[in-house]
C-alpha positions in Angstrom: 32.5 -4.5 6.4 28.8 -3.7 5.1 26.2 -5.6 5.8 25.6 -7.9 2.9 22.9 -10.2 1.4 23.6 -12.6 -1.7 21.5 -14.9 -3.6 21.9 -17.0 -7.0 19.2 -19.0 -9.1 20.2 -20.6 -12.4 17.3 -20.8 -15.1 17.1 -22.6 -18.6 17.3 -20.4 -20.9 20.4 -18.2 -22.9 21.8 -15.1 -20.6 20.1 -12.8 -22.8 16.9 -14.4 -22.4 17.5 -14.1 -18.6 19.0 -10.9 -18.3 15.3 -9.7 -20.6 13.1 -11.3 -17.6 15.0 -9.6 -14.8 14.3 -5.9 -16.4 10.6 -7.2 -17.1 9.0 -5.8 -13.7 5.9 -6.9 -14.4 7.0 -10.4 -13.0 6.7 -8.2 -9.9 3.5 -6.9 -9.4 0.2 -8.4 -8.7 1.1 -10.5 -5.6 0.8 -8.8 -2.7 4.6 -7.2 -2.5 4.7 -4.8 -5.0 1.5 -2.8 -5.5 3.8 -0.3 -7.9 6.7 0.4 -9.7 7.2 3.4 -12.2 9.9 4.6 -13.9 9.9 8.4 -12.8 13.3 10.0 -14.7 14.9 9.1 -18.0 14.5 5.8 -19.9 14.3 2.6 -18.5 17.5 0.7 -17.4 19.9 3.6 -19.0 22.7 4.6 -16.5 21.4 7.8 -14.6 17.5 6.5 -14.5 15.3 6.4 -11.5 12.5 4.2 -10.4 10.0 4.4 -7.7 9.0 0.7 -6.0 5.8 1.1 -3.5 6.5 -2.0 -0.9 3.5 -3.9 0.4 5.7 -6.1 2.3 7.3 -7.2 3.8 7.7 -3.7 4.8 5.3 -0.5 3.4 7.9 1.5 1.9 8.5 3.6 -0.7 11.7 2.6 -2.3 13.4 4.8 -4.6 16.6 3.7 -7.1 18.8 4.8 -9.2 20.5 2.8 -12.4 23.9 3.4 -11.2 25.6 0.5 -13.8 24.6 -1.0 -17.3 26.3 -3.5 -19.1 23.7 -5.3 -20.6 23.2 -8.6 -21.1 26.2 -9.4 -18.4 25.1 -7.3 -15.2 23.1 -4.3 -14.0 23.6 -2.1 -10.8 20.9 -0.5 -8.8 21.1 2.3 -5.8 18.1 1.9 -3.3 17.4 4.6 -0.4 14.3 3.8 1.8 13.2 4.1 5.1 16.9 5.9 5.9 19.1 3.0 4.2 20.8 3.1 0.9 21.3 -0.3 -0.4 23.2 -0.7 -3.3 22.5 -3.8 -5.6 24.9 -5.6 -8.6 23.5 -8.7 -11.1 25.3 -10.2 -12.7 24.0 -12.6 -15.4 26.6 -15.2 -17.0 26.3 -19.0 -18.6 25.8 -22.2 -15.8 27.9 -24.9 -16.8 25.1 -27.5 -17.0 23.4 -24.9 -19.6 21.1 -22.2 -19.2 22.3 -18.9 -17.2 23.3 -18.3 -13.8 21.7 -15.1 -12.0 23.6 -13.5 -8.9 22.4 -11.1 -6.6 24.3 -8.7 -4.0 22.7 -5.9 -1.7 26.0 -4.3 0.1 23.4 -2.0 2.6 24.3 0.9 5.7 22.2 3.5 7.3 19.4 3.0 9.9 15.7 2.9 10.4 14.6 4.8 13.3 11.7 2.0 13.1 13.1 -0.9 12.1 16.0 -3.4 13.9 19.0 -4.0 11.6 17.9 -7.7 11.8 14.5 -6.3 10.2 16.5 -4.7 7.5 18.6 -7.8 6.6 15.3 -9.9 7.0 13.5 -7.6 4.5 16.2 -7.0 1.9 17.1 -10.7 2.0 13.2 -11.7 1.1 13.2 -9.0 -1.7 16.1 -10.2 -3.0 15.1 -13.7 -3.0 11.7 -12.8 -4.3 13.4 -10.8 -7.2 15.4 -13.7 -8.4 12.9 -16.1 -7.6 10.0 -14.4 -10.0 13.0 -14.4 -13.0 13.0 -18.2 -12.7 9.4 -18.8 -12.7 9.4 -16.1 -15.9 11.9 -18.3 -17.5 10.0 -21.3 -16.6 9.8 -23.9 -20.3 5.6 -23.7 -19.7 5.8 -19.7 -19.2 8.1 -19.1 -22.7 6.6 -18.4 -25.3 7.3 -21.0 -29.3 7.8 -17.6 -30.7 10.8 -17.2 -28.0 13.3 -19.8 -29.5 14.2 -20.8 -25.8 
């Protein structure tokens, strides 16, 4: 079995709404993690496309991915190679029971650092995966939507 990392937030607003803040990668930048990401090959979030994240930390890296899935606003699937691991990623995006949407997150990962433990890898990709779902409910926050939103 591959190592695996999984993480869920709920937020309070519709699935679309949430599934719109998740592609928004601005929510990413500007604290001390990311210092950039750019889409480098075809259009954004379209099967196929490939982005390049520059890690701060928790590690410097250079992290590229590919869109490997699409179904938008349900769930989206990313491939990740870095530092000689290849991480593959799936969110899903779906309606909470008590309103608003649930957000889940899984990193299925293999390969090795010749730097890094594997307890340093899961440690790493854990706080990034956190950090990714965690910056999607502050987004989604009621004092951070807009009136114009309808949320």
């Amino acid at each position: 079995m591959l190592p695996r990392v999984e993480y869920s937030v709920t937020v309070p607003v519709s699935v679309d709404t949430a599934f719109r803040a998740f592609q928004n990668f601005d929510r990413l930048l500007h604290r001390g993690i990311y210092s950039e990401i750019t889409w480098t090959e075809g259009s954004p979030w379209q099967v196929g496309s490939r982005v390049r994240f520059v890690l701060e930390k928790p590690i410097p890296a250079s992290v590229s991915a590919v869109v490997s899935s699409s179904s938008p606003p349900r769930a989206v699937g990313l491939i990740h190679h870095a530092l000689g691991i290849t991480a593959e990623e799936h969110v899903t995006f779906g309606p909470d029971l008590k309103g608003g949407a649930r957000i889940h997150v899984s990193f299925e990962f293999l390969g090795s650092s010749p730097d890094l433990s594997q307890e340093t890898v899961h440690a790493a990709i854990s706080f990034l995966a956190k950090d990714a779902l965690d910056t999607v409910v502050e987004l989604c926050e009621p004092r951070r939507m807009s009136p114009a939103s309808g949320e």
